[in-house]
N, CA and C of each residue as an Amber inpcrd file, in Angstrom:
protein
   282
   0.8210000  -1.1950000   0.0000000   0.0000000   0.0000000   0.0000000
   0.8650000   1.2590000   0.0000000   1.7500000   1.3820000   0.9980000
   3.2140000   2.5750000   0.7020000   3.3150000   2.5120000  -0.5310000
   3.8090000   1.7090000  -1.2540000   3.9430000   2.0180000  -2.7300000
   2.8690000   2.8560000  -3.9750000   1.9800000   2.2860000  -3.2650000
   0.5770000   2.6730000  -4.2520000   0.5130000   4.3940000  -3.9530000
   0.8860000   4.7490000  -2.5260000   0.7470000   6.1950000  -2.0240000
   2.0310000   6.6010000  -2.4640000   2.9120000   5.8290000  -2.6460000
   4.0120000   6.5650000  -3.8090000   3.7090000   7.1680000  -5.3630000
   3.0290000   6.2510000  -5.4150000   3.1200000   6.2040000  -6.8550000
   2.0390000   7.6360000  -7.1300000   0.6400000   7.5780000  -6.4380000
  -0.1380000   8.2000000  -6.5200000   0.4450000   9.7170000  -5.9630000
   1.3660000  10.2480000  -5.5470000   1.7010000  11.1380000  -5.1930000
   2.5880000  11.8310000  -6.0840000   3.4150000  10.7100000  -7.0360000
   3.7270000  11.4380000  -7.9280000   3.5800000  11.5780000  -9.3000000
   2.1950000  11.0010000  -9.7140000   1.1600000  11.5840000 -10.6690000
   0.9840000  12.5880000 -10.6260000   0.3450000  13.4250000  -9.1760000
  -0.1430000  14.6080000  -8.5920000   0.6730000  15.7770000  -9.0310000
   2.2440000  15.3810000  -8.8330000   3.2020000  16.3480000  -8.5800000
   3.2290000  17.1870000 -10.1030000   3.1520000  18.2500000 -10.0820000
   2.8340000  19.6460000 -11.8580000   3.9380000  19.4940000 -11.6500000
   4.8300000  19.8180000 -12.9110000   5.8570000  20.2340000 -13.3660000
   6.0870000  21.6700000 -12.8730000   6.9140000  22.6150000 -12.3570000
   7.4050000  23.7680000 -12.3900000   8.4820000  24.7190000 -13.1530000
   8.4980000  25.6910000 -12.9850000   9.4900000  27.0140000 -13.6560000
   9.8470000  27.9850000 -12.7140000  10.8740000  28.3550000 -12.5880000
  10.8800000  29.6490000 -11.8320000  10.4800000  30.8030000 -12.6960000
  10.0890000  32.0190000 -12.3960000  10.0450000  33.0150000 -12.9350000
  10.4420000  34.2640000 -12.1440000  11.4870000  34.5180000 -12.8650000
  12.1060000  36.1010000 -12.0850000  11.7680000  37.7470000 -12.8180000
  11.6720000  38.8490000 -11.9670000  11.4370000  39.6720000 -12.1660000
  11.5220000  40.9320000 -10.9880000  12.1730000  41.5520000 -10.9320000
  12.9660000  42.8940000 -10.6150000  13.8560000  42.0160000  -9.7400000
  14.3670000  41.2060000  -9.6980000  15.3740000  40.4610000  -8.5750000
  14.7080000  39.3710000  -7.4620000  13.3090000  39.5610000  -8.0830000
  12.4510000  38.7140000  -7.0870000  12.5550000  36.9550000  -8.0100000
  12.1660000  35.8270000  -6.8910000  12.0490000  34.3280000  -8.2100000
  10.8410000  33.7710000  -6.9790000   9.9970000  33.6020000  -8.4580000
   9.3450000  32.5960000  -7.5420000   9.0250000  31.7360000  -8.8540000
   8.4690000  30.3330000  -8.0150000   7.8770000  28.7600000  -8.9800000
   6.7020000  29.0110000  -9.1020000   6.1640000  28.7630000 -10.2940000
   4.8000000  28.6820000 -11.1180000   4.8590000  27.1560000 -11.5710000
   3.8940000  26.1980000 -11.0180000   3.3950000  25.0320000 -11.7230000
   2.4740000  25.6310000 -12.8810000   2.5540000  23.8300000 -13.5820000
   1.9540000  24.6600000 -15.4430000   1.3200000  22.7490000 -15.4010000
   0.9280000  22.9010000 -16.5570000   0.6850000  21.4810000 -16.9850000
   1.4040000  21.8020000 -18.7660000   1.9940000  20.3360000 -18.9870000
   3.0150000  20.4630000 -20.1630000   2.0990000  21.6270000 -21.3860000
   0.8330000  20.9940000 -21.4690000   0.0720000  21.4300000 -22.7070000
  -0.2500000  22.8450000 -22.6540000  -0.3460000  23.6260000 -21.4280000
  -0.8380000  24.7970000 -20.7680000  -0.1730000  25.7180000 -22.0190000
  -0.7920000  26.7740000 -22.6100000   0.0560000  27.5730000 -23.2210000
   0.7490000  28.5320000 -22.1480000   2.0350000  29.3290000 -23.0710000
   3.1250000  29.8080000 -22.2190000   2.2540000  31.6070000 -21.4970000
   1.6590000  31.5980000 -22.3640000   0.8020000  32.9700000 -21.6750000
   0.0170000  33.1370000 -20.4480000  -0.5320000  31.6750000 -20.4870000
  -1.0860000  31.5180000 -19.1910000  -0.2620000  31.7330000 -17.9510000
   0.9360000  31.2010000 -18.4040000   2.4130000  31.4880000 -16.6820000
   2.3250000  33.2530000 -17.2260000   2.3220000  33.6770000 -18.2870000
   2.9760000  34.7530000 -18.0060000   2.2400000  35.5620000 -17.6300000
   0.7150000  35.1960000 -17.4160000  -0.4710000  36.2500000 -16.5860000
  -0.6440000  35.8510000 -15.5960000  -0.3930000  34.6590000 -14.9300000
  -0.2760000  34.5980000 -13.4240000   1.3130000  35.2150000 -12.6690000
   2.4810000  35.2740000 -13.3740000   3.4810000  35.9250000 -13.1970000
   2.8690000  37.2190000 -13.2210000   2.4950000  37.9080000 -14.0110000
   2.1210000  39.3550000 -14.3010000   1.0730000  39.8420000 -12.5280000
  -0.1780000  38.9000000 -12.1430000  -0.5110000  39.0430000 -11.5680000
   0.2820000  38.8250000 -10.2880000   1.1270000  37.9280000 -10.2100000
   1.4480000  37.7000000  -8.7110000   2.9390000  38.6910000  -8.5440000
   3.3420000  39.2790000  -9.6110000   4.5560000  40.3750000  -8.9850000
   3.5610000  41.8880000  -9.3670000   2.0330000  41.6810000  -9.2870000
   1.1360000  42.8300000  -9.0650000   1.7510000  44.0430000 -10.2510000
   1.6410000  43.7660000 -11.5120000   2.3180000  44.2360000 -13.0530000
   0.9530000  44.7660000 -13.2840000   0.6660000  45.9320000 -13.3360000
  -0.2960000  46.6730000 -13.6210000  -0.5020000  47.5730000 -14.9740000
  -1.7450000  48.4040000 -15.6940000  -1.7100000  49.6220000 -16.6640000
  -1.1910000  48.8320000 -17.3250000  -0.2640000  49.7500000 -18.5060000
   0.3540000  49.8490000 -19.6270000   1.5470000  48.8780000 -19.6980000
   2.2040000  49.0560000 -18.3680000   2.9530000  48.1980000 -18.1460000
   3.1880000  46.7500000 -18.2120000   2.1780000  46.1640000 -18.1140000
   1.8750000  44.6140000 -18.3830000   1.7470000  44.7340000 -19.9180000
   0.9320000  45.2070000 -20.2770000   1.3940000  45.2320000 -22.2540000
   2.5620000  45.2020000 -22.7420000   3.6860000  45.3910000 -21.6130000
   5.4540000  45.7460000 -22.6080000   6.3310000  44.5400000 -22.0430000
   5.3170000  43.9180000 -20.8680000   6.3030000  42.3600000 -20.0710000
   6.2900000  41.6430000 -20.7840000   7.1020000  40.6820000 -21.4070000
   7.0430000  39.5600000 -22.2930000   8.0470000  38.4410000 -20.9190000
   7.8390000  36.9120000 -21.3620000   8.5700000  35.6340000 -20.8420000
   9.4730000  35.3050000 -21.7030000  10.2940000  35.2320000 -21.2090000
  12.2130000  34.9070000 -21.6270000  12.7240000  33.5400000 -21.0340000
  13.1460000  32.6070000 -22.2680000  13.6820000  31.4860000 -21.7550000
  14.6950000  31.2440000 -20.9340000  15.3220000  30.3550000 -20.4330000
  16.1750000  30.2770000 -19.7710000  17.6360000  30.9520000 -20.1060000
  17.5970000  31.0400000 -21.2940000  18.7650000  32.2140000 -21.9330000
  18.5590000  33.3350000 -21.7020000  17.6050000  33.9810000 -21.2300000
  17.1320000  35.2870000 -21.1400000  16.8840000  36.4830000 -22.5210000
  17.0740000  35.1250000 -23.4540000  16.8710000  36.1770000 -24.7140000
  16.1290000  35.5920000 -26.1750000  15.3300000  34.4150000 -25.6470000
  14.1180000  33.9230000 -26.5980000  13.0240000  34.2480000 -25.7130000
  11.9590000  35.0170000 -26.2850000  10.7630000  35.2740000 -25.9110000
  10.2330000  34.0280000 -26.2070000   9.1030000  33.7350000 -25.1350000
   8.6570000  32.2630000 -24.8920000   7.4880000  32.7240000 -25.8940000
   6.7000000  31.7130000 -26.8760000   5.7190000  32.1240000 -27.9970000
   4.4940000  31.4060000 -27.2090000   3.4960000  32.6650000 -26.9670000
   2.5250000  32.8060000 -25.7560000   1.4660000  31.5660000 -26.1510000
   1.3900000  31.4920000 -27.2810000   0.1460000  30.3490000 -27.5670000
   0.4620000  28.7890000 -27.9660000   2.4030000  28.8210000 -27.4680000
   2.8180000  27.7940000 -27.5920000   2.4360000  26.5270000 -26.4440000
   2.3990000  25.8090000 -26.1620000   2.3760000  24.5850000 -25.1210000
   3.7440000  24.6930000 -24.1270000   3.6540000  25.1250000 -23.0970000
   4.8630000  25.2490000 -22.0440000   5.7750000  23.9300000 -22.3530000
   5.3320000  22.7310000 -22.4780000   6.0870000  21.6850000 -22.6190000
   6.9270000  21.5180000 -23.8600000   6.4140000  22.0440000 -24.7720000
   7.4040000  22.2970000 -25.8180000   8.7260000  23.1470000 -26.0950000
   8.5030000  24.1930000 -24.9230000   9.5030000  25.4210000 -24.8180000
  10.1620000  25.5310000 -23.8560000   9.7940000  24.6200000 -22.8890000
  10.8560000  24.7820000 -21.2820000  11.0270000  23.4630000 -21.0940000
  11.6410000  23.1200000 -20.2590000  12.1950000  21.9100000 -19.3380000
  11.6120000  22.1440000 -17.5270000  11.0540000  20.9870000 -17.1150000
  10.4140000  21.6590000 -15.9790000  11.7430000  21.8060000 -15.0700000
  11.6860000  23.0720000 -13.8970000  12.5790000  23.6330000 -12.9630000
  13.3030000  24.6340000 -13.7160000  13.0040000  24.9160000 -15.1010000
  13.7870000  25.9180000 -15.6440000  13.3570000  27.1990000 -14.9140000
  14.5280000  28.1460000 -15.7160000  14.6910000  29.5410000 -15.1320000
  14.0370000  30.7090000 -16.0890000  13.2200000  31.3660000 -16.0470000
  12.7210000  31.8670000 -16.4540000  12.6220000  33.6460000 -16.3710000
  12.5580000  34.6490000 -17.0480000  12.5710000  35.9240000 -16.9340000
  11.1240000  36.4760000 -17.4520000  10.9330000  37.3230000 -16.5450000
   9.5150000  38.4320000 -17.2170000  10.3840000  39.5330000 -17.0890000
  10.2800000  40.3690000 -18.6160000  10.8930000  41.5300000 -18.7390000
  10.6570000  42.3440000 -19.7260000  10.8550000  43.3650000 -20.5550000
  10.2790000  43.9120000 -21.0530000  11.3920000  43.5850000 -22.5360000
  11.0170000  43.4710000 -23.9020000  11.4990000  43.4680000 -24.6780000
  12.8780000  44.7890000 -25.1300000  13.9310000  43.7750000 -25.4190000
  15.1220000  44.9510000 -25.5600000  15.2930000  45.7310000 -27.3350000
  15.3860000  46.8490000 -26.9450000  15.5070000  47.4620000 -28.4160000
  16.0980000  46.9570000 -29.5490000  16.1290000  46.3870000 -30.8610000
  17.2510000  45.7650000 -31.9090000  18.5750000  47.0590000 -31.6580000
  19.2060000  46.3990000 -32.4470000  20.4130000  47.2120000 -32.8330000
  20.6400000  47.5710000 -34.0490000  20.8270000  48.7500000 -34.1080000
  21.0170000  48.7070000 -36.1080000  21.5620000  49.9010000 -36.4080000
């Protein structure tokens, strides 16, 4: 029976990401299929990203310099426990 409450416990367990923003990190569980926009409006909401300002935050992969593609499936674009950035898109160069 221990085993069975093993096993069943880690079915349960979501995959996670960290997500950082002004120096703050916290973990967001997702489910693989979840698109990536969904983390990035509960990120938006839980570091309280308000106005105009939430229109210019975009999610940054663990490189900090691929924007995560919002209507993609989280499982396709991260690895769970990855590191993650909300930040605002950087100007090109030219």
């Amino acid at each position: 029976m221990a085993v069975q409450e093993q096993v069943s416990e880690k079915v349960r367990e979501k995959p996670s990401v960290f997500v950082s923003y002004n120096g703050m990190n916290e973990s967001f569980e997702y489910n693989p299929e979840q698109a990536a926009e969904s983390i990035r409006v509960r990120a938006l909401n839980h570091y309280d990203i308000r106005g105009a300002d939430r229109e210019q935050i975009f999610l940054f992969g663990p490189d900090n310099q691929t924007e995560l593609q919002g209507g993609v499936a989280m499982g396709a674009q991260v690895e769970p426990g990855a590191q993650l950035y909300l930040r605002p898109r950087t100007a090109g160069g030219g």
